[in-house]
BATORBA-334266 format. One record per residue (C-alpha): residue in one letter; x, y, z. Coordinates in steps of 0.1 Angstrom, whole numbers, plus 2048, in hexadecimal, padded with zeros to 3 digits. Layout:
REM BATORBA-334266
<pt rest="a" X="X" Y="Y" Z="Z"/>
...
***
This chain:
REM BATORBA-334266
<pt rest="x" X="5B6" Y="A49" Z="9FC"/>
<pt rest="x" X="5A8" Y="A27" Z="9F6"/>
<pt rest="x" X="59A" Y="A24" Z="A1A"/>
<pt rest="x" X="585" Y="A48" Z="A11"/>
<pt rest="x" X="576" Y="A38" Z="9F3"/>
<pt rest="x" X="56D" Y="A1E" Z="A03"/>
<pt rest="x" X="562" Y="A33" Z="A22"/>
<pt rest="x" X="54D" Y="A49" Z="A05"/>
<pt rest="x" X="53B" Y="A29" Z="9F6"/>
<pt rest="x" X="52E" Y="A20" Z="A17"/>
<pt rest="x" X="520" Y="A3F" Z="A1C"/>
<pt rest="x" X="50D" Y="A40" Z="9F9"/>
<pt rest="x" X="502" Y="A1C" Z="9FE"/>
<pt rest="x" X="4F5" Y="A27" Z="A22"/>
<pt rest="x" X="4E5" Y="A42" Z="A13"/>
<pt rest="x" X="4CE" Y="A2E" Z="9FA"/>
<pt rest="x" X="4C4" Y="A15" Z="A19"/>
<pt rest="x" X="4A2" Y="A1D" Z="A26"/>
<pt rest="x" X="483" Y="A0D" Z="A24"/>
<pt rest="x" X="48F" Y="9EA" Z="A1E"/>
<pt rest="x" X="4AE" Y="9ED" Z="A37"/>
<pt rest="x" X="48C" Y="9FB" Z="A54"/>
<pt rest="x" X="478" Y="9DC" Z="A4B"/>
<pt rest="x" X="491" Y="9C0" Z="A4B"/>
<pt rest="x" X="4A2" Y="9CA" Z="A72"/>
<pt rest="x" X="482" Y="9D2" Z="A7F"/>
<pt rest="x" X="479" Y="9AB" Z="A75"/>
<pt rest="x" X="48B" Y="9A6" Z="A91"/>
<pt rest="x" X="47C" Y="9B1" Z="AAB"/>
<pt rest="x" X="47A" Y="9A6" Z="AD1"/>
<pt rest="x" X="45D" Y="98C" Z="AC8"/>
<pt rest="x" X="477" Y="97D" Z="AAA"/>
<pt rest="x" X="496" Y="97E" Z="ABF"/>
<pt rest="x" X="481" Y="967" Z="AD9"/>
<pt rest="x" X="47A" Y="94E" Z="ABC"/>
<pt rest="x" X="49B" Y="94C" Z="AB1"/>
<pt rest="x" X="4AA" Y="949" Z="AD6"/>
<pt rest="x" X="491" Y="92A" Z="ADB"/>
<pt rest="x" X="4A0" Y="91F" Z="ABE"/>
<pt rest="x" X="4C2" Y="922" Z="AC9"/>
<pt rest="x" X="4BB" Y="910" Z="AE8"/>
<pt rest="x" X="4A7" Y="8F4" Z="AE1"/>
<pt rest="x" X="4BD" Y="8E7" Z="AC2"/>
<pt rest="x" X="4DC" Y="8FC" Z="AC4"/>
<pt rest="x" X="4EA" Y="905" Z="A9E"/>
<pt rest="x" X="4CD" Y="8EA" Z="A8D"/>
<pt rest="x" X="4BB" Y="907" Z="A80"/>
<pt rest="x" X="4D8" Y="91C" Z="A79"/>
<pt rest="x" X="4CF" Y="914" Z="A51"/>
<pt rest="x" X="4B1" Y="922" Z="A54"/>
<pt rest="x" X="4BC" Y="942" Z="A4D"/>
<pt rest="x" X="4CA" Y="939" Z="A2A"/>
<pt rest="x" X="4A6" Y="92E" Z="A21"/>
<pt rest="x" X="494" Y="94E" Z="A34"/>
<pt rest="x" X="4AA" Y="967" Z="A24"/>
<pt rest="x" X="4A0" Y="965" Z="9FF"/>
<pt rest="x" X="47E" Y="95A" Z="A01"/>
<pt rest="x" X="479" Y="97D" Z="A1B"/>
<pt rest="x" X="48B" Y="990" Z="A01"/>
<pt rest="x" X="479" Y="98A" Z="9E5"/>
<pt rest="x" X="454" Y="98D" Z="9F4"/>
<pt rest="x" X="461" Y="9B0" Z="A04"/>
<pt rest="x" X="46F" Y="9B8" Z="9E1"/>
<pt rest="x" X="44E" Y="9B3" Z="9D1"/>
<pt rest="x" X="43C" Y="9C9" Z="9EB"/>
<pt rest="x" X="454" Y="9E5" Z="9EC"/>
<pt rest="x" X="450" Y="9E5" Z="9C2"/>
<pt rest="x" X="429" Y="9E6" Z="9C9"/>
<pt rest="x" X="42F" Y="A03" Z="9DD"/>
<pt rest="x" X="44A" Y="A17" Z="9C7"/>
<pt rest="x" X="430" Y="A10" Z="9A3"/>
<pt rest="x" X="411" Y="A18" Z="9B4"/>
<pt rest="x" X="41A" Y="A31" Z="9D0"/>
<pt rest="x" X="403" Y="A25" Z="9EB"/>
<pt rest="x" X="406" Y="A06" Z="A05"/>
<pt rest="x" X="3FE" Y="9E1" Z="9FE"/>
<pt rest="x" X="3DA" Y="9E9" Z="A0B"/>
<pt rest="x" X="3D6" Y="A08" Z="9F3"/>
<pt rest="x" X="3DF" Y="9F1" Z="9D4"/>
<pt rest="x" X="3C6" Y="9D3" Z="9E5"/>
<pt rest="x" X="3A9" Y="9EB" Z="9E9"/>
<pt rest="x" X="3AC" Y="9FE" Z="9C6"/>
<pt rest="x" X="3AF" Y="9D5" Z="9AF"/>
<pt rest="x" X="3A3" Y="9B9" Z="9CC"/>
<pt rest="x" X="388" Y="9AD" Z="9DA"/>
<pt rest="x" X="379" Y="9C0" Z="9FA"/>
<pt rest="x" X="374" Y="99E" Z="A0C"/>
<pt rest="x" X="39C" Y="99B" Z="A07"/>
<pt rest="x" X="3A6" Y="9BF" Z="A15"/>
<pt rest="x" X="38E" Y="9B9" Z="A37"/>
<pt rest="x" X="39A" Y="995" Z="A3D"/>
<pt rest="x" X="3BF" Y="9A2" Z="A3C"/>
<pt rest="x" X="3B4" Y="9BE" Z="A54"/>
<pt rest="x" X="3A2" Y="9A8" Z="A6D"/>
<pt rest="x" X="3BE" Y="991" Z="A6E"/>
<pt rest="x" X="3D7" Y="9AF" Z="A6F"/>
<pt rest="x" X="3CB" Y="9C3" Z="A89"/>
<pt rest="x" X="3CC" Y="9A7" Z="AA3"/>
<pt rest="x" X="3EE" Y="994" Z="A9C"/>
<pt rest="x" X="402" Y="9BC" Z="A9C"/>
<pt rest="x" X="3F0" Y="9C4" Z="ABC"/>
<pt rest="x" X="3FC" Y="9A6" Z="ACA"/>
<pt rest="x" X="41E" Y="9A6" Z="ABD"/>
<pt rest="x" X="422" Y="9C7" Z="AC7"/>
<pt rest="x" X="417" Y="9BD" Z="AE7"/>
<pt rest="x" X="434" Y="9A3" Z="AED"/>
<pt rest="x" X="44B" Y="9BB" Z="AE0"/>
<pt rest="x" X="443" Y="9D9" Z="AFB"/>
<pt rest="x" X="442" Y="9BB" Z="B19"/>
<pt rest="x" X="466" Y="9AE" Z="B0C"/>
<pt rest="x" X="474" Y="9D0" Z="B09"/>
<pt rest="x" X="462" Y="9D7" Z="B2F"/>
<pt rest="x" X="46E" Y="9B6" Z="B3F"/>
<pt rest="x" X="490" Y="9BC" Z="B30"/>
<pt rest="x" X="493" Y="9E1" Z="B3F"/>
<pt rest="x" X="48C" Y="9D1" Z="B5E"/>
<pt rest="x" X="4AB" Y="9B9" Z="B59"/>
<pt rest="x" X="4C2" Y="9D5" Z="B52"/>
<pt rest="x" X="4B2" Y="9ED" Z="B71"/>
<pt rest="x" X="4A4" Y="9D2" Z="B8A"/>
<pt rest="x" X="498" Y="9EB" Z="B9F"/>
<pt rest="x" X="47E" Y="9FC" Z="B82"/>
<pt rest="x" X="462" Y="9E6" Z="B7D"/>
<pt rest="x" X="45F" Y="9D8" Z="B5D"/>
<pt rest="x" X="43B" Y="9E8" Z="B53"/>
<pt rest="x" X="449" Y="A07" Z="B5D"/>
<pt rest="x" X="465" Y="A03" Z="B42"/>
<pt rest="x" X="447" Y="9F5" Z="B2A"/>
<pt rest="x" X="432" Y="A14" Z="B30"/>
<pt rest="x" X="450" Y="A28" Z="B28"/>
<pt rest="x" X="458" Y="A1B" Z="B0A"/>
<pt rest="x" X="433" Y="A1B" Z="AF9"/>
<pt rest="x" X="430" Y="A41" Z="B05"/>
<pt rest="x" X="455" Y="A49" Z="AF1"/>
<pt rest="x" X="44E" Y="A37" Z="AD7"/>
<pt rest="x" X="42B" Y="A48" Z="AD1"/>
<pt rest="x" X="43C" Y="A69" Z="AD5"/>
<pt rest="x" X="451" Y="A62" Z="ABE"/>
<pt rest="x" X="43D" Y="A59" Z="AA2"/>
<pt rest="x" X="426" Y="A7A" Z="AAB"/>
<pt rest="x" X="43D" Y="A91" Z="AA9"/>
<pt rest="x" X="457" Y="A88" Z="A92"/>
<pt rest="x" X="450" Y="A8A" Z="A6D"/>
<pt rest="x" X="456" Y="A6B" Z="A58"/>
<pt rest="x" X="47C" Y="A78" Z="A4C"/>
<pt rest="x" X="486" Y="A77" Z="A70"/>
<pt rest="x" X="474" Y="A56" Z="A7A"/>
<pt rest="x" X="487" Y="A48" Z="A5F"/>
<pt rest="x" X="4A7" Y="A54" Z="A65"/>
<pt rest="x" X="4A3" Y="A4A" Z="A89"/>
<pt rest="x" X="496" Y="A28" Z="A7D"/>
<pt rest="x" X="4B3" Y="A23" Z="A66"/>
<pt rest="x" X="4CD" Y="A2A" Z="A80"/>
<pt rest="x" X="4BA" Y="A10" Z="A99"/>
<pt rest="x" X="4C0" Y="9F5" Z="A82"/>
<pt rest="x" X="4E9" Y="9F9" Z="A86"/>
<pt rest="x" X="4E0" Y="9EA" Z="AAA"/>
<pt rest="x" X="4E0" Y="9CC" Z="A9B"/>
<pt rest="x" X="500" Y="9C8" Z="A9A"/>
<pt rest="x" X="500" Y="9C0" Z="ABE"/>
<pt rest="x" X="4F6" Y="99D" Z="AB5"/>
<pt rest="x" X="514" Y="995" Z="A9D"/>
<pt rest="x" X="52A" Y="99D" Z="ABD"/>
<pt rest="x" X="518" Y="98C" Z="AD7"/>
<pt rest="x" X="523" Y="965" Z="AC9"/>
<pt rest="x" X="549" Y="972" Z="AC7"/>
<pt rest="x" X="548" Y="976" Z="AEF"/>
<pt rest="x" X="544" Y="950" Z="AF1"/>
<pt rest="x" X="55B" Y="932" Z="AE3"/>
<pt rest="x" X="551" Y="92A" Z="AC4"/>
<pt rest="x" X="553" Y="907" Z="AAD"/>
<pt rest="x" X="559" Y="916" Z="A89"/>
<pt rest="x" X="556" Y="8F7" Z="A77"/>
<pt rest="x" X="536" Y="8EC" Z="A85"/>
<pt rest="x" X="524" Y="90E" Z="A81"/>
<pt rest="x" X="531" Y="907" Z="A5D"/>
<pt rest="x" X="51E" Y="8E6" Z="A58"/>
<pt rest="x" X="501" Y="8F4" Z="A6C"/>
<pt rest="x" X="4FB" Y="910" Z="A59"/>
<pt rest="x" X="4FE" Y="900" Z="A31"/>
<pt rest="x" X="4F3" Y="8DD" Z="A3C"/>
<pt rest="x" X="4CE" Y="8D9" Z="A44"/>
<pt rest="x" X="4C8" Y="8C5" Z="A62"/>
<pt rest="x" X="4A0" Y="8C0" Z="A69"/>
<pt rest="x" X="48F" Y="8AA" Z="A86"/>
<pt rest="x" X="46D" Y="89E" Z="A78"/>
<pt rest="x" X="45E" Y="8A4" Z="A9C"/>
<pt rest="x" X="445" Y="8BE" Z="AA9"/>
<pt rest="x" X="458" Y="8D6" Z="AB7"/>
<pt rest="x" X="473" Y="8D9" Z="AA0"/>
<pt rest="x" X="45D" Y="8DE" Z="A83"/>
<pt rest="x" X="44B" Y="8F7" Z="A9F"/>
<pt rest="x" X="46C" Y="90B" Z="A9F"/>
<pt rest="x" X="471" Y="909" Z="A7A"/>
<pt rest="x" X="44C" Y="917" Z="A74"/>
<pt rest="x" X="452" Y="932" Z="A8E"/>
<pt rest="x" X="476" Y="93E" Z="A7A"/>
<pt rest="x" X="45F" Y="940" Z="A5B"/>
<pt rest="x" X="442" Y="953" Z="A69"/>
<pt rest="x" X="457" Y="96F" Z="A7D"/>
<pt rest="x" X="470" Y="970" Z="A62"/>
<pt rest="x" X="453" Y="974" Z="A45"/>
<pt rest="x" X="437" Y="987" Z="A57"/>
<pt rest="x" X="41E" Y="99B" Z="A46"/>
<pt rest="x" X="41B" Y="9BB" Z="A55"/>
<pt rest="x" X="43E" Y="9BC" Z="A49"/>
<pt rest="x" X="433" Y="9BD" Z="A26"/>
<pt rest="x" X="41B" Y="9DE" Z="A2D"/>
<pt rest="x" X="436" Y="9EF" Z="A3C"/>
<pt rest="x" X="44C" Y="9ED" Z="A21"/>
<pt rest="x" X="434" Y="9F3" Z="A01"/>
<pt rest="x" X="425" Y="A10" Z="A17"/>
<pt rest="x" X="44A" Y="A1E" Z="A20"/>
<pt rest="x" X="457" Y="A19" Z="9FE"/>
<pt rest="x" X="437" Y="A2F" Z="9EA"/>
<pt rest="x" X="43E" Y="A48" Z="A08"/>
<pt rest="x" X="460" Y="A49" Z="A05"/>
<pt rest="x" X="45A" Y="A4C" Z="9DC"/>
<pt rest="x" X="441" Y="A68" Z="9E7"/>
<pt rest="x" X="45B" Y="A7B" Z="A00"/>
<pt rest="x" X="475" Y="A7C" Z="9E5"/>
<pt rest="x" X="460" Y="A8C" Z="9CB"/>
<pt rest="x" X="466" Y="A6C" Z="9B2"/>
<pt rest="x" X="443" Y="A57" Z="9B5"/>
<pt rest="x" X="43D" Y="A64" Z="98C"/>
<pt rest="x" X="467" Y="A57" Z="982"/>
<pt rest="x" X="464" Y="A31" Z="98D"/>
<pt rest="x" X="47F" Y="A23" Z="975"/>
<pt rest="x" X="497" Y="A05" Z="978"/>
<pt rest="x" X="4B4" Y="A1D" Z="98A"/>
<pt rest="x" X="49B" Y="A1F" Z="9A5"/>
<pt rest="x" X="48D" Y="9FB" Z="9A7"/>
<pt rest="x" X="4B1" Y="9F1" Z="9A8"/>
<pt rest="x" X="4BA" Y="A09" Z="9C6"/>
<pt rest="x" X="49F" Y="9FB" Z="9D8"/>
<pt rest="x" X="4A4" Y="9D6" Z="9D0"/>
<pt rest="x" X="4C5" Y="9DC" Z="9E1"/>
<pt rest="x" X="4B7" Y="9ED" Z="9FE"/>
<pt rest="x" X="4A1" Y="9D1" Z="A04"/>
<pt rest="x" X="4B6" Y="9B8" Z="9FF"/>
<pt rest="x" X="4D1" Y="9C7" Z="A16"/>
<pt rest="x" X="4B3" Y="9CB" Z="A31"/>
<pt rest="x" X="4AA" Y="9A8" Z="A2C"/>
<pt rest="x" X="4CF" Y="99B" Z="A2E"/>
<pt rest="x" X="4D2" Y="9AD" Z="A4C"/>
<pt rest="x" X="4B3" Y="9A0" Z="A5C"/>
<pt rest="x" X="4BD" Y="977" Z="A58"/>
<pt rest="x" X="4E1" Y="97E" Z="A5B"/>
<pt rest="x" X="4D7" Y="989" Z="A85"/>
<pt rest="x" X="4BC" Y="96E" Z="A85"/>
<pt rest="x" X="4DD" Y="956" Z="A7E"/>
<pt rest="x" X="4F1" Y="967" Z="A95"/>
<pt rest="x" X="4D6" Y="968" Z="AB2"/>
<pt rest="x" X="4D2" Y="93E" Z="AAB"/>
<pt rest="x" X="4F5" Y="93B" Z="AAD"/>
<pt rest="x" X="4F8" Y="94F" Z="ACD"/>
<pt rest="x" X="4E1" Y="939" Z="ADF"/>
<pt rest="x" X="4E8" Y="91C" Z="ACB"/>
<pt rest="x" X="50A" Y="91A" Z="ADB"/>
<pt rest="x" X="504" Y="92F" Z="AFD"/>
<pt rest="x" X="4E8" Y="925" Z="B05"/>
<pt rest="x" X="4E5" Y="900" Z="AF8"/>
<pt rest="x" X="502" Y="8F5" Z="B02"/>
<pt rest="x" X="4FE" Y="903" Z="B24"/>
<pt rest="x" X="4E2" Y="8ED" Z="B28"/>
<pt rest="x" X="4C3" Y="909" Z="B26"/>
<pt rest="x" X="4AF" Y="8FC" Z="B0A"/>
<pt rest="x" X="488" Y="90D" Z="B13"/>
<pt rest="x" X="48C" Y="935" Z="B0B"/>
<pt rest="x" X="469" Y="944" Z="B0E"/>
<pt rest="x" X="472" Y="968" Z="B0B"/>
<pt rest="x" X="487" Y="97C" Z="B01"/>
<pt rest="x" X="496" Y="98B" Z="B23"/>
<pt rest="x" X="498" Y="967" Z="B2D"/>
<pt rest="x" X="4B4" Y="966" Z="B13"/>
<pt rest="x" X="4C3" Y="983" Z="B1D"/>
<pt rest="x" X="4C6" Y="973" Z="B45"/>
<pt rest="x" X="4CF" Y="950" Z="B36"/>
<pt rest="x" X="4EF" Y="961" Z="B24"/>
<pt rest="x" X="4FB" Y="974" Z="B40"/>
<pt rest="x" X="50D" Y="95A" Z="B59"/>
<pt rest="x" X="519" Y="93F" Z="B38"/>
<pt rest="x" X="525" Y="95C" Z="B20"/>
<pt rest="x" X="52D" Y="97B" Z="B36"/>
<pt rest="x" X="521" Y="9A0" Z="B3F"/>
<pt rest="x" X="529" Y="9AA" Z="B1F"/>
<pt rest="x" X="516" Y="997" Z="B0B"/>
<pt rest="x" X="4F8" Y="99A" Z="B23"/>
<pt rest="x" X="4F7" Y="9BE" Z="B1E"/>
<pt rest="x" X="4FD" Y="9BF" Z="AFC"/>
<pt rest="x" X="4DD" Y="9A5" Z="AF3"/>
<pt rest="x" X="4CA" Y="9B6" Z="B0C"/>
<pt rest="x" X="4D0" Y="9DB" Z="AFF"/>
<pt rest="x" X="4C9" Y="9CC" Z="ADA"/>
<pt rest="x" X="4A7" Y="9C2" Z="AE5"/>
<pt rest="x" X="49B" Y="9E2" Z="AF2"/>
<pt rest="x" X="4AA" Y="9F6" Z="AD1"/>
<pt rest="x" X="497" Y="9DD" Z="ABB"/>
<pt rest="x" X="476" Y="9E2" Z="ACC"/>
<pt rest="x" X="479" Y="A02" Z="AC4"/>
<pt rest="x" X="484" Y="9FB" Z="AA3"/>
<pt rest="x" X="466" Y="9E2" Z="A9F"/>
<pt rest="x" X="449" Y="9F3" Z="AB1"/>
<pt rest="x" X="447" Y="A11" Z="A9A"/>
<pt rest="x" X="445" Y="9FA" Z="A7B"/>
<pt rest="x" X="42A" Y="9E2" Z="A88"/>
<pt rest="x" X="412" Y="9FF" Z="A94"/>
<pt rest="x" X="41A" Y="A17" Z="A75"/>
<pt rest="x" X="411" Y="9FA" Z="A60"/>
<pt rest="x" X="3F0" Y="9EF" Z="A6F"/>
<pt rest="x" X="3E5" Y="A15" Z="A70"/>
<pt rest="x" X="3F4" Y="A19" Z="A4A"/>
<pt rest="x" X="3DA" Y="9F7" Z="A44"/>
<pt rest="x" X="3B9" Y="A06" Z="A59"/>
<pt rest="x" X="3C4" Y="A29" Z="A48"/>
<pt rest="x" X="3C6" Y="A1A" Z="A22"/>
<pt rest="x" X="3A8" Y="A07" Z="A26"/>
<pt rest="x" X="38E" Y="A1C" Z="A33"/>
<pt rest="x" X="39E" Y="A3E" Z="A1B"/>
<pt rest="x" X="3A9" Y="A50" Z="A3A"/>
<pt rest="x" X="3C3" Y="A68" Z="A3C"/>
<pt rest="x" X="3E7" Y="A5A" Z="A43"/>
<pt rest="x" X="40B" Y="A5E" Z="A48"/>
<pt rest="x" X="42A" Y="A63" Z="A59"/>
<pt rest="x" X="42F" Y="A81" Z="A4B"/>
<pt rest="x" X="40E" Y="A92" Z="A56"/>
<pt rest="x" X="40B" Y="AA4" Z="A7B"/>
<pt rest="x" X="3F3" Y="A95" Z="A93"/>
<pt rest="x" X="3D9" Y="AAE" Z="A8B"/>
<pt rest="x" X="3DA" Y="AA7" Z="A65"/>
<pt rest="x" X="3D9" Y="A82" Z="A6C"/>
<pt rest="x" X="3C4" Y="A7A" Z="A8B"/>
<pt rest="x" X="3B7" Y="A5B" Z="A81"/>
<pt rest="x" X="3DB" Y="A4C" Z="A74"/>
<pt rest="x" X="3EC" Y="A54" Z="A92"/>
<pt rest="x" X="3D1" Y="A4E" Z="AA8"/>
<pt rest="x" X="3D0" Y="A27" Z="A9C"/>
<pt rest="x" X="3F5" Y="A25" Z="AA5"/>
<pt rest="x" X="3ED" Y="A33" Z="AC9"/>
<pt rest="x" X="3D3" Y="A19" Z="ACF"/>
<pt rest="x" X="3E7" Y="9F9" Z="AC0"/>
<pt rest="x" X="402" Y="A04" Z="ADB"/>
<pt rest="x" X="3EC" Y="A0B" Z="AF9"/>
<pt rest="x" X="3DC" Y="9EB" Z="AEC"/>
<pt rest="x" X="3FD" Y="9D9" Z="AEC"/>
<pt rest="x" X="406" Y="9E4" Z="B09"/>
<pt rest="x" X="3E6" Y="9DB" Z="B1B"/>
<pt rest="x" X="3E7" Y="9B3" Z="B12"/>
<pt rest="x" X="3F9" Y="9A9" Z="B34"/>
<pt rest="x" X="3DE" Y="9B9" Z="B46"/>
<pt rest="x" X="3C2" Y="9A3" Z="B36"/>
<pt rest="x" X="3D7" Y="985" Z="B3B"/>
<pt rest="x" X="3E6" Y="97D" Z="B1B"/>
<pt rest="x" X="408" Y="974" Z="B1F"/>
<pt rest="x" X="423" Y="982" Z="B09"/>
<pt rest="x" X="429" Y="960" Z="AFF"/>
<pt rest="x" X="404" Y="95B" Z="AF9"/>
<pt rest="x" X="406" Y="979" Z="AE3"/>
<pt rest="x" X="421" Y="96D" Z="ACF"/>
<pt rest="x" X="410" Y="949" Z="AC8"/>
<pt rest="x" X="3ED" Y="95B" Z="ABD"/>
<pt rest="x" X="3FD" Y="976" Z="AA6"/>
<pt rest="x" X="412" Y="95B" Z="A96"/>
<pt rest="x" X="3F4" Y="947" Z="A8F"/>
<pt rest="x" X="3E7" Y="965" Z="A7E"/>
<pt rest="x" X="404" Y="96B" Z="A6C"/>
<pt rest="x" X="405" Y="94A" Z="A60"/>
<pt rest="x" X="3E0" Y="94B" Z="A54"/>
<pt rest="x" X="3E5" Y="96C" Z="A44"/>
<pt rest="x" X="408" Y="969" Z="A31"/>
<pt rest="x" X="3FE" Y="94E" Z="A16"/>
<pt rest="x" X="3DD" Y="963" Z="A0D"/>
<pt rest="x" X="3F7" Y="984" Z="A0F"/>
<pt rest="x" X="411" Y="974" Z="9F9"/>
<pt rest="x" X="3F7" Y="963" Z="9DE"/>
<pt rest="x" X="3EC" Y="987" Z="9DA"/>
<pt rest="x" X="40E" Y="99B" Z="9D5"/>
<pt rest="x" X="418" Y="980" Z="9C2"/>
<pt rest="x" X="3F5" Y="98A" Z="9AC"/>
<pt rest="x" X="3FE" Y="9AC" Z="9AC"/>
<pt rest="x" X="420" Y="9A9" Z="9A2"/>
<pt rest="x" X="419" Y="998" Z="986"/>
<pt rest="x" X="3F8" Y="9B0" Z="97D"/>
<pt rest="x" X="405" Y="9C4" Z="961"/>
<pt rest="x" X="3E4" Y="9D8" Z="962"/>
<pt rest="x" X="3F2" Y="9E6" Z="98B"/>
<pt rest="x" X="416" Y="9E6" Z="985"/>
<pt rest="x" X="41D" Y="9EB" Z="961"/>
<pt rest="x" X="442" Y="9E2" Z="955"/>
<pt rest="x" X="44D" Y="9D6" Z="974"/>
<pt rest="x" X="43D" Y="9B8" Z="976"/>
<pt rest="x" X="44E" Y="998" Z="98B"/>
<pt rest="x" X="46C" Y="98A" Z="978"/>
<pt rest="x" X="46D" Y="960" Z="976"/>
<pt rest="x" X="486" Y="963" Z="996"/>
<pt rest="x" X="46D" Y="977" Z="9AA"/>
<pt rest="x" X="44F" Y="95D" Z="9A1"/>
<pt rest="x" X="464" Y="941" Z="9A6"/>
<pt rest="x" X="472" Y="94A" Z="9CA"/>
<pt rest="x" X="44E" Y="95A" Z="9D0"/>
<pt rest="x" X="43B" Y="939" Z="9CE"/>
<pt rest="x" X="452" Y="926" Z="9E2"/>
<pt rest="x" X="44A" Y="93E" Z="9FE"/>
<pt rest="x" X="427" Y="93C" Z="9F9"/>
<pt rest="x" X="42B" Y="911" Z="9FA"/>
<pt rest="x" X="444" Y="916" Z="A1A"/>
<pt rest="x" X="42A" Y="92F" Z="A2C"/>
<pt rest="x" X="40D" Y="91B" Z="A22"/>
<pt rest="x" X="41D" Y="8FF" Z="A30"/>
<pt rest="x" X="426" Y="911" Z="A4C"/>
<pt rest="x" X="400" Y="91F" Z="A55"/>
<pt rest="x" X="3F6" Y="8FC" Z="A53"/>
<pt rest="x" X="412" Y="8EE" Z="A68"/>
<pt rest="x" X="40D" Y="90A" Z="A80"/>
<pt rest="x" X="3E4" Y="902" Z="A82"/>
<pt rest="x" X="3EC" Y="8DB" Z="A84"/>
<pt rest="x" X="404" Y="8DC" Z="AA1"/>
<pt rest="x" X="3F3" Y="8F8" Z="AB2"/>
<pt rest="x" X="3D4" Y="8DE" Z="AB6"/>
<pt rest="x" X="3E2" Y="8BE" Z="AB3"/>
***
């Protein structure tokens, strides 16, 4: 009896999980899961504290957006075009459009190269190819209830990451003091690592995707004119739950190759299948496969979000027809955007930019972008004039600003030690 309530719970509380639960596990995505493996392996658990510090600062900008979305039923760009500045909507979309093509980019090669780990004989572009093709058909043809759904159930993968450091002898107490006791090197390339956990943990095409899922969502279930506190309150805990979800597997991917990897004396991980190899002869088969399969499910996890949301930004700003719910032919220029930042993506190796390449530029463009971003939510949520009674809160402004100090501090840490 008890264990069927409980059993019953879980399903309502799955139920209300969407838009926020999408967002948060598609953070990390192949490109993130190589940042947090170089973290691993270059200081072990030193950064494993991180994730205390990510978690509510992530949460409360993606908060903030989603709110935007669910008051004013259209996407962060929508809101930015109809009260901002025009010179602010088109510096966002020249910055945006090159750091998700890129980022999509690393993603499709780390899925590719790690295909080709798992079936040696299959060349990686061929997997690469593969995977942009089914993940276009996808979004075509499926309307936005079924992307979701199949979205949603991606982000269970996950899980594959809380099981991968259980495989491999663990020290319990000094995870403990690792995780709650701040350790930080003043040296370049640990406050590298630190900046890169900050941008691919709080990235800004992250906060399009989930304003524009959250007034689309409102939208599919008939209750964009009912926004009251019931609501809000649903989906603060959807987007805090995605958010946990998302820092709780950036921990467990540090602590993975923290301990694995570190201590087995590989300390440079450039990508993400190089992890994958790395694990297989000092923690086993098993947890091999399982961090190998877990990249490929979140690349296609992640690679829907990054393109829907660039297309949602060019579609927003220039009044064009959009949305996941439309067929091709009602929406040709929405989902012909998506086509092109994938065969764009996929295209980078052959110009010769590297997938690691990719990942440096887009995170210098995420780092330039998510200060202006976050100064302007921030705005917005407190604009009574855009979003009525449900304005930011003292907690909201307070753990706002101190993201917008950290990622300023970040874009000019990133710039510095870029050049320097």
């Amino acid at each position: 009896m008890v264990h069927k309530k409980f059993s019953n719970k879980l399903l309502r509380f799955w139920k209300k999980l969407g838009p926020g639960l999408i967002t948060g596990a598609s953070d990390d995505d192949p490109s993130g899961i190589a940042t947090y493996s170089q973290a691993g392996a270059q200081y072990g658990l030193a950064t494993l504290w991180a994730a205390l510090i990510t978690f509510p600062l992530m949460a409360s900008i993606q908060e903030m957006s989603a709110r935007i979305g669910m008051v004013t039923s259209q996407g962060l760009t929508g809101t930015l075009k109809q009260y901002y500045s025009k010179p602010i909507l088109y510096l966002t979309l020249l910055f945006s459009f090159p750091a998700i093509v890129m980022n999509i980019g690393a993603d499709i090669a780390g899925m590719g190269a790690v295909g080709n780990l798992l079936f040696p004989s299959i060349d990686a572009i061929y997997f690469s190819v593969f995977f942009t093709l089914l993940i276009l058909a996808l979004i075509i043809y499926l309307p936005y209830k079924k992307i979701a759904s199949i979205l949603k159930y991606l982000c269970i993968v996950l899980i594959v990451y809380f099981i991968v450091p259980f495989l491999y002898k663990q020290d319990l107490i000094e995870i403990f003091k690792a995780t709650f006791i701040p350790s930080i090197k003043f040296d370049k390339d640990f406050i590298s690592i630190l900046v890169a956990i900050l941008g691919t943990t709080i990235s800004p095409y992250l906060f399009f995707w989930q304003a524009t899922m959250e007034a689309e969502d409102m939208k599919h279930k008939k209750k964009h004119l009912m926004v009251n506190k019931k609501i809000i309150h649903e989906m603060q805990q959807d987007v805090d739950f995605g958010m946990f979800l998302s820092n709780v597997t950036m921990w467990f991917i540090i602590l993975t190759t923290g301990t694995v990897l570190f201590r087995g004396g590989i300390h440079q991980i450039d990508t993400v299948e190089q992890a994958a190899q790395a694990l297989r002869p000092l923690a086993g088969e098993g947890a091999y496969l399982l961090f190998a399969v877990g990249i490929i499910a979140t690349g296609l996890l992640a690679i829907p979000v990054l393109s829907g949301s660039l297309s949602y930004i060019f579609c927003e700003t220039f009044g064009w027809k959009q949305g996941l719910d439309d067929k091709f032919n009602e929406a040709k220029s929405f989902y012909t955007i998506i086509a092109i930042s994938l065969i764009l993506g996929l295209s980078l190796n052959y110009i010769g930019i590297s997938p690691i390449k990719a990942l440096i530029y887009s995170a210098i463009l995420y780092g330039l972008t998510a200060p202006v971003l976050i100064a302007v939510i921030l705005h917005i949520c407190n604009n009574k004039e855009v979003m009525g009674k449900y304005t930011n809160g003292k907690i909201s402004n307070i753990l706002g600003f101190i993201t917008l100090l950290l990622m300023t501090f970040a874009a000019i840490a990133l710039i510095y030690l870029q050049f320097s």
